[in-house]
ChimeraX commands (.cxc) that place a marker at each C-alpha (Angstrom):
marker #1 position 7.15,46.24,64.90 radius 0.5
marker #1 position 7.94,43.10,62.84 radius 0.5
marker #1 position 11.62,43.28,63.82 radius 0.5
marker #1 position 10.07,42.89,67.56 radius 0.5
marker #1 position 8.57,40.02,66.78 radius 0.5
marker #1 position 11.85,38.14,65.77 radius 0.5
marker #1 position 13.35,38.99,69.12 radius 0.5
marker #1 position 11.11,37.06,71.23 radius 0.5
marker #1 position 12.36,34.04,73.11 radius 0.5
marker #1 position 10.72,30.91,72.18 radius 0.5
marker #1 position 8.67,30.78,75.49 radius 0.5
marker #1 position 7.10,33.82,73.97 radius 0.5
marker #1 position 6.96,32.65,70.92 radius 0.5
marker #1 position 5.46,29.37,72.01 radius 0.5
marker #1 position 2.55,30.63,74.10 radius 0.5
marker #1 position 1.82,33.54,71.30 radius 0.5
marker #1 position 1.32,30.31,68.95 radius 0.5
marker #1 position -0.22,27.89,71.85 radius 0.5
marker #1 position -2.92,31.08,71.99 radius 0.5
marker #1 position -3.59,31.25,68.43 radius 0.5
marker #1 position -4.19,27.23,68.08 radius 0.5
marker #1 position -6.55,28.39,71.13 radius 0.5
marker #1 position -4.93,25.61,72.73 radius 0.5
marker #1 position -4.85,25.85,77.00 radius 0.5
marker #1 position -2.09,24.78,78.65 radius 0.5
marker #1 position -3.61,21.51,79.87 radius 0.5
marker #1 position -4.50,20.32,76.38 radius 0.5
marker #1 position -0.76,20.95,75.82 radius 0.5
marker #1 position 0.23,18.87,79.15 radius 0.5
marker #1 position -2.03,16.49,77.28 radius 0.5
marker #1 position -0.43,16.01,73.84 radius 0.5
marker #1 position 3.47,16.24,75.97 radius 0.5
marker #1 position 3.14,14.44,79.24 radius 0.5
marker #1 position 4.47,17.69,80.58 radius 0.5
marker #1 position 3.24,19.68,83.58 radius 0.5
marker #1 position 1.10,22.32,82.87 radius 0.5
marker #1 position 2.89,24.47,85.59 radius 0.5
marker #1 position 6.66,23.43,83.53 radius 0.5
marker #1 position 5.01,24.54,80.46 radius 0.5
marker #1 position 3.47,27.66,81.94 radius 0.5
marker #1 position 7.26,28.23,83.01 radius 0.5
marker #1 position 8.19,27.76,79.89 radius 0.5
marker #1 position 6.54,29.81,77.99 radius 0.5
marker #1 position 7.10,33.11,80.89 radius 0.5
marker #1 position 10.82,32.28,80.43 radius 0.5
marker #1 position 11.22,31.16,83.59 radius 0.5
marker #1 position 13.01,27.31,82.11 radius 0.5
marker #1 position 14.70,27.63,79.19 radius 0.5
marker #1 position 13.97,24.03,77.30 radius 0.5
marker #1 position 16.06,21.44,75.98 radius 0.5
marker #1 position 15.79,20.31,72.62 radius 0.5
marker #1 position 13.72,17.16,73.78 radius 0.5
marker #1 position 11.22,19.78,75.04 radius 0.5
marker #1 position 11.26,21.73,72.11 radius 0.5
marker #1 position 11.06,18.98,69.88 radius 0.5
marker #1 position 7.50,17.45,72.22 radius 0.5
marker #1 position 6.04,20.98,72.02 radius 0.5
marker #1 position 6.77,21.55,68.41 radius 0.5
marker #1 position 5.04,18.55,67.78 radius 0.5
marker #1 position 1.82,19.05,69.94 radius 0.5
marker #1 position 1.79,23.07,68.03 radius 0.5
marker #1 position 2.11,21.53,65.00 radius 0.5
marker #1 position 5.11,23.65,63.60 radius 0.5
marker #1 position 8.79,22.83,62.73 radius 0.5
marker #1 position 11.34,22.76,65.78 radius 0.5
marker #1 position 13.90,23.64,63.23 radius 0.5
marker #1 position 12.29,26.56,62.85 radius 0.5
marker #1 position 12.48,28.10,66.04 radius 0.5
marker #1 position 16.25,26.85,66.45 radius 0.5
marker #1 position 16.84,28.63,63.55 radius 0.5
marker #1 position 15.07,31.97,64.22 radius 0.5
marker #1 position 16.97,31.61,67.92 radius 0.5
marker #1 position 20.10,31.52,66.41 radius 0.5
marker #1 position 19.30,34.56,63.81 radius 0.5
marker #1 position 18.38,36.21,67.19 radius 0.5
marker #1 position 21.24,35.48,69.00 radius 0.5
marker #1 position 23.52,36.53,66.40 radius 0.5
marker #1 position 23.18,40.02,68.04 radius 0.5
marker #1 position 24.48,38.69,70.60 radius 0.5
marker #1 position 27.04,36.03,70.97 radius 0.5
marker #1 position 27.05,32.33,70.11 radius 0.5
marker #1 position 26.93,31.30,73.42 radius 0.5
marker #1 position 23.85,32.99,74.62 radius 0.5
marker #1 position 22.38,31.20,71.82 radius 0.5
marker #1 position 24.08,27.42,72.91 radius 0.5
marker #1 position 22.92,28.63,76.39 radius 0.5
marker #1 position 19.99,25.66,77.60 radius 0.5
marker #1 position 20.11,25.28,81.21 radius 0.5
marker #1 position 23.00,25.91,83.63 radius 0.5
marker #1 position 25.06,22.94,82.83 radius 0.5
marker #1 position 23.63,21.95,79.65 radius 0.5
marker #1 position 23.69,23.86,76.08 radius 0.5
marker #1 position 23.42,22.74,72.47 radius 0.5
marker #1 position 23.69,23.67,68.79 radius 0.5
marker #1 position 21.60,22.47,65.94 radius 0.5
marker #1 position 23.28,20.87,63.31 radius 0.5
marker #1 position 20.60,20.48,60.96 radius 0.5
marker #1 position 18.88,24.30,60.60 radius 0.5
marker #1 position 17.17,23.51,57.59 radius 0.5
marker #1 position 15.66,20.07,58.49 radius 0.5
marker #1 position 12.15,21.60,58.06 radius 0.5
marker #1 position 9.47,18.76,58.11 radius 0.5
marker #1 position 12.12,16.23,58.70 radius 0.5
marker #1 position 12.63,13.25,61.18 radius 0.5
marker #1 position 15.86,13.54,61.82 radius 0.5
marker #1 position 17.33,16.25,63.68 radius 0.5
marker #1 position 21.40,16.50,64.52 radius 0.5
marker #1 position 22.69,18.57,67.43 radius 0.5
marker #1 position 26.18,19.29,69.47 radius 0.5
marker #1 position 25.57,19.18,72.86 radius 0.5
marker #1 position 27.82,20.37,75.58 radius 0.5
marker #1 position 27.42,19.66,79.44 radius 0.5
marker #1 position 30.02,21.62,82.06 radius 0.5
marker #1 position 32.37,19.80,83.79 radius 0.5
marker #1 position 31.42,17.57,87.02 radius 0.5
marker #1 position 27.38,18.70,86.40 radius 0.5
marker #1 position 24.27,17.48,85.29 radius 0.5
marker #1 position 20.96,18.53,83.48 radius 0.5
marker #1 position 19.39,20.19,86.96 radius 0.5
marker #1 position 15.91,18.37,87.95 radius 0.5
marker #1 position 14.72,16.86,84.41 radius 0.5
marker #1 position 14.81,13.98,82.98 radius 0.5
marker #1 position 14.23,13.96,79.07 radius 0.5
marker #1 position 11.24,11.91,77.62 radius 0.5
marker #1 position 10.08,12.08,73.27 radius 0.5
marker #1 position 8.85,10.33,71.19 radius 0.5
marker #1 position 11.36,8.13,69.00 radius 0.5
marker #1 position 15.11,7.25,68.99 radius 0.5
marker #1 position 17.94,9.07,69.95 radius 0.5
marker #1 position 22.00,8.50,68.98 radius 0.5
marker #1 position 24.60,9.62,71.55 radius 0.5
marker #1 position 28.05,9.88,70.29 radius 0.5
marker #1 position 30.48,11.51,72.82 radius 0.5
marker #1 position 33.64,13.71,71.05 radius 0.5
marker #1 position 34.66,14.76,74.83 radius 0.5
marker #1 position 34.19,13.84,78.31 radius 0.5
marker #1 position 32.99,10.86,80.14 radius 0.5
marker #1 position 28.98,10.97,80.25 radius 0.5
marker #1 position 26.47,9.14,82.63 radius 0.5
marker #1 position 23.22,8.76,80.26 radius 0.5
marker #1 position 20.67,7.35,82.88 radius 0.5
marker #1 position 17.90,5.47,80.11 radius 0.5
marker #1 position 15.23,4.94,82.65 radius 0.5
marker #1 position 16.68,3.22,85.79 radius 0.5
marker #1 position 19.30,1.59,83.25 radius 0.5
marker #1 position 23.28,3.55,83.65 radius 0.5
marker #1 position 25.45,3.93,80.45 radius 0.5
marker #1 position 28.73,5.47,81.42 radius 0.5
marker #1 position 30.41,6.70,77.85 radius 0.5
marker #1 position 33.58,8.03,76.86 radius 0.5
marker #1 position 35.46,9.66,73.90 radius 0.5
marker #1 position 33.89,7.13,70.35 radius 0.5
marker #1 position 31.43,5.30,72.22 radius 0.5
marker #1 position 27.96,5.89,71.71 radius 0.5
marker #1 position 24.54,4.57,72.79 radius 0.5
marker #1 position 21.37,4.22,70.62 radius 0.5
marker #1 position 18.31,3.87,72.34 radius 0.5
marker #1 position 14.11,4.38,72.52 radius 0.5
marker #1 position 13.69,8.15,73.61 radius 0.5
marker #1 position 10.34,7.64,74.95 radius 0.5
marker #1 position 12.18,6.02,78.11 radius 0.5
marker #1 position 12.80,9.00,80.26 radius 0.5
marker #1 position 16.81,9.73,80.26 radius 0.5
marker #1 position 19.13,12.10,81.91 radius 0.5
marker #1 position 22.56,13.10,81.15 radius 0.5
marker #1 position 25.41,14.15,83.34 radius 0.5
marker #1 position 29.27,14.74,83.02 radius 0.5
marker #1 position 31.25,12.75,84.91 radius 0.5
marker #1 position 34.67,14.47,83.86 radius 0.5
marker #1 position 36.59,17.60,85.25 radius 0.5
marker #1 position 36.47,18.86,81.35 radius 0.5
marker #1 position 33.45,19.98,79.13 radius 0.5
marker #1 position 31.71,17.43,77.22 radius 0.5
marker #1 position 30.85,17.14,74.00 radius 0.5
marker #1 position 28.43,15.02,72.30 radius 0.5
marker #1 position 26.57,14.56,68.59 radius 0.5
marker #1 position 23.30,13.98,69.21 radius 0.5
marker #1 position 20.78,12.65,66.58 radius 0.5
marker #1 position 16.99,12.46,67.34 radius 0.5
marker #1 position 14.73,10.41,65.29 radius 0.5
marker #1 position 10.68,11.36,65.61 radius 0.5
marker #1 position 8.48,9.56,64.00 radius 0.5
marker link #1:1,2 radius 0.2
marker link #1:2,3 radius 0.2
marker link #1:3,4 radius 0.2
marker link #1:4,5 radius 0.2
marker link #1:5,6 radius 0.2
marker link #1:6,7 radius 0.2
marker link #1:7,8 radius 0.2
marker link #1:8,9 radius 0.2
marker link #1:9,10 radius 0.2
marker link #1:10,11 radius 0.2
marker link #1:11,12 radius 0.2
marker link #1:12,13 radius 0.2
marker link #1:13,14 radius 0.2
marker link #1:14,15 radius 0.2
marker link #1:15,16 radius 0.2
marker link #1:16,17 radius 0.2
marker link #1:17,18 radius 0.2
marker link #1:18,19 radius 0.2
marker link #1:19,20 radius 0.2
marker link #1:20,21 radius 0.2
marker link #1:21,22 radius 0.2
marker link #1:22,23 radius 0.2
marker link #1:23,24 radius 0.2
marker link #1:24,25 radius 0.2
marker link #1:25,26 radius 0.2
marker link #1:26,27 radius 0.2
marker link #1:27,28 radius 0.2
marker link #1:28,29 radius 0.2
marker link #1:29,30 radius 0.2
marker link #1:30,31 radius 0.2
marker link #1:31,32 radius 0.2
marker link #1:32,33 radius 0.2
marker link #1:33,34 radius 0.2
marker link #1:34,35 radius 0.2
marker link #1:35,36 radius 0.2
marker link #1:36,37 radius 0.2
marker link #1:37,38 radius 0.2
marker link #1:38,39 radius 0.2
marker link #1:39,40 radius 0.2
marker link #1:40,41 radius 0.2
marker link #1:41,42 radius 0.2
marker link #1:42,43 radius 0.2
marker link #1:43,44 radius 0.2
marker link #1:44,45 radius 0.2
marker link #1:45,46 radius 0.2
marker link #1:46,47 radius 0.2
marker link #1:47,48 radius 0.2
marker link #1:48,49 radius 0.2
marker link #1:49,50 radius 0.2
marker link #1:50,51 radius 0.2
marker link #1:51,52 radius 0.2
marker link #1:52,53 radius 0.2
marker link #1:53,54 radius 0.2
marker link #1:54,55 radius 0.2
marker link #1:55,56 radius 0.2
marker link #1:56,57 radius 0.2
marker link #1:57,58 radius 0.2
marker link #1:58,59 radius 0.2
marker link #1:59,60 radius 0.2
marker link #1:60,61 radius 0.2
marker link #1:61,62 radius 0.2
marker link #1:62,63 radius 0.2
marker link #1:63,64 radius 0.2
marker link #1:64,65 radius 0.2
marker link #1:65,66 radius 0.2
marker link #1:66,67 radius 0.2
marker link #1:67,68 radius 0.2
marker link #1:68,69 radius 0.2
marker link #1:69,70 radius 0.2
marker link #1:70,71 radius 0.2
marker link #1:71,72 radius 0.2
marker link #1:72,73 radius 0.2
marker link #1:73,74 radius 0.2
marker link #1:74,75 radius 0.2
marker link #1:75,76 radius 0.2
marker link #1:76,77 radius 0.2
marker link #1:77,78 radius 0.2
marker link #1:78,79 radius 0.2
marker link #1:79,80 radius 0.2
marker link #1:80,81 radius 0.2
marker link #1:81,82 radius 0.2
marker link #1:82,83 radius 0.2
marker link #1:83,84 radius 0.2
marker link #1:84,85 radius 0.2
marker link #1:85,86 radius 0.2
marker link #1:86,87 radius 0.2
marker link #1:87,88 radius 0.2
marker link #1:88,89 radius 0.2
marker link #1:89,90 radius 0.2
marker link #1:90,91 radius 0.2
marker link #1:91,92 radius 0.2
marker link #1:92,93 radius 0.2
marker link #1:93,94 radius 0.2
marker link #1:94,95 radius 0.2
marker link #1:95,96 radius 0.2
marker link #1:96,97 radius 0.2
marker link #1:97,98 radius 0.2
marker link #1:98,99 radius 0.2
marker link #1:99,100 radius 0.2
marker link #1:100,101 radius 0.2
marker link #1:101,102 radius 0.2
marker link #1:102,103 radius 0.2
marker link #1:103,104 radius 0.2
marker link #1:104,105 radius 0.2
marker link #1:105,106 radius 0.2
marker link #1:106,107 radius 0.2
marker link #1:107,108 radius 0.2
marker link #1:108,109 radius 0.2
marker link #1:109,110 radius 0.2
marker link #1:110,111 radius 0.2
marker link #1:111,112 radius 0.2
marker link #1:112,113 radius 0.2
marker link #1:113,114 radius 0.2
marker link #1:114,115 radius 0.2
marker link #1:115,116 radius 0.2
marker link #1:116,117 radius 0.2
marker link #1:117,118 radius 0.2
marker link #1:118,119 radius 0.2
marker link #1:119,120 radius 0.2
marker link #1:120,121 radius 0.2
marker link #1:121,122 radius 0.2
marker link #1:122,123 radius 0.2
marker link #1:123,124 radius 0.2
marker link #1:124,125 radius 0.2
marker link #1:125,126 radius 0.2
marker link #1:126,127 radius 0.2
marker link #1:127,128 radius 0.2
marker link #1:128,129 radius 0.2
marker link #1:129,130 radius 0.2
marker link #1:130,131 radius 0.2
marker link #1:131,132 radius 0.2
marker link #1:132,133 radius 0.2
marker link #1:133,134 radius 0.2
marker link #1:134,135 radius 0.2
marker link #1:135,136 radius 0.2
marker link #1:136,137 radius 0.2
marker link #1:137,138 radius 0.2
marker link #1:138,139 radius 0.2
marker link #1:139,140 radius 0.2
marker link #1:140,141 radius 0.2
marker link #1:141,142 radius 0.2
marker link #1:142,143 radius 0.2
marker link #1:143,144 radius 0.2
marker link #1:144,145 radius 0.2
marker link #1:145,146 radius 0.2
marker link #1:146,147 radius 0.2
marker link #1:147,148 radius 0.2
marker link #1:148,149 radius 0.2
marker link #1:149,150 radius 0.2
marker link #1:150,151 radius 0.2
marker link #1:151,152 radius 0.2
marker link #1:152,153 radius 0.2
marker link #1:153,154 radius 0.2
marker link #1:154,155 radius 0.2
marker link #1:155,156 radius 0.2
marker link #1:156,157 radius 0.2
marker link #1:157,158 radius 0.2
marker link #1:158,159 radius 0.2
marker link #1:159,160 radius 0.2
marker link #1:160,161 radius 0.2
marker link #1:161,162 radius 0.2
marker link #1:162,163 radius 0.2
marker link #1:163,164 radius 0.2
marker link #1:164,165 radius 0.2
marker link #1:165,166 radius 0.2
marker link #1:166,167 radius 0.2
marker link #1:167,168 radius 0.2
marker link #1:168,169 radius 0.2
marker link #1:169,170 radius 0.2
marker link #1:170,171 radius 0.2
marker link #1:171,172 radius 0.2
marker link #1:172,173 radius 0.2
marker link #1:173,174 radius 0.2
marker link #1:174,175 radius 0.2
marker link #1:175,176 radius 0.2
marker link #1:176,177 radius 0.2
marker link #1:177,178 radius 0.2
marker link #1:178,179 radius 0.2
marker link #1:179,180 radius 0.2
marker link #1:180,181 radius 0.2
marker link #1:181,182 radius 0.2
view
C-alpha cells in the first residue's frame, strides 16, 4: 500500500533508496566517513540519526534532507510531536526550514535533557554550522577545542571538525541551529 510506504522510518527509507542507487554500504561509508556497521544500524533502526547524519547521507543518496524531515514529521503527526523531535536519548530536534528543498541552508531547534550529552558520537559534515543557545548552558566540544555557552551566546564554526554537544545545566536546553553545506 502507498500509505505504507509513508510510514517507514527513515532507516527504512534510507536503505530502500541506498538499494535502488545499487549503492553497498561501504560505498556509502565512502562518500560519509561513516562506519559501515553505524550505517547498517542505521538503516535497521537500531540508531536513530542526528541531523548531521542525515544531512551526510542525504548528500551521498543524492536526495533532499528536507525531504525526509518533512515526510517524518507528516508521519509523526499520528502520533505526537515529540516522537517526531525524538533523536537520541538526550538529544532531539525540529526543522525549521521544511521546505528548504535544494537549499544550503538548513535551520533547526535543538533540545538536549538536562545534565546529558549526545551518547557516543561526535558530529562531523561538511560546511558551517551556527549555534545560538535560547536555554541552558551547553559544552560544544569543536574537535579537542571547549566552548561553554549560555542563554545569547553563540558559536560559528567549520562543521567538518568533529563536534559534540552536551548540557551542562539542571534544565533543558535549547538551541537554533543553522547548517550551511556547500
Amino acid at each position: 500500500m502507498p500509505a505504507e510506504k509513508k510510514k517507514q522510518p527513515i532507516g527504512k527509507r534510507l536503505a530502500k533508496l541506498r538499494k535502488a542507487k545499487k549503492l553497498t554500504l561501504k560505498h556509502l561509508a565512502n562518500e560519509t566517513g561513516l562506519a559501515t556497521n553505524f550505517i547498517s544500524q542505521v538503516e535497521k533502526g537500531i540508531i536513530i540519526p542526528p541531523v548531521s547524519v542525515i544531512l551526510q547521507l542525504s548528500r551521498a543518496l543524492e536526495i533532499d534532507s528536507s525531504i525526509l524531515l518533512k515526510e517524518e514529521r507528516q508521519r509523526a503527526g499520528k502520533k505526537s510531536a515529540e516522537d517526531f523531535k525524538k533523536r537520541t536519548e538526550a538529544y532531539t530536534y525540529e526543522t525549521l526550514t521544511p521546505e528548504a528543498i535544494n537549499k544550503h541552508l538548513k535551520a533547526f531547534k535543538i533540545f538536549i535533557e538536562p545534565k546529558s550529552e549526545h551518547k557516543s558520537i561526535s558530529y562531523q559534515h561538511i560546511g558551517e554550522e551556527f549555534q545560538y543557545v535560547l536555554k541552558g548552558k551547553i559544552e560544544v566540544m569543536v574537535g579537542e577545542n571547549r566552548n561553554v555557552l549560555g542563554p545569547d551566546q553563540s558559536l560559528h564554526f567549520n562543521s567538518a571538525i568533529p563536534h559534540k554537544l552536551k548540557n551542562l545545566s539542571s534544565e533543558k536546553a535549547e538551541l537554533l541551529v543553522v547548517l550551511y553545506t556547500p
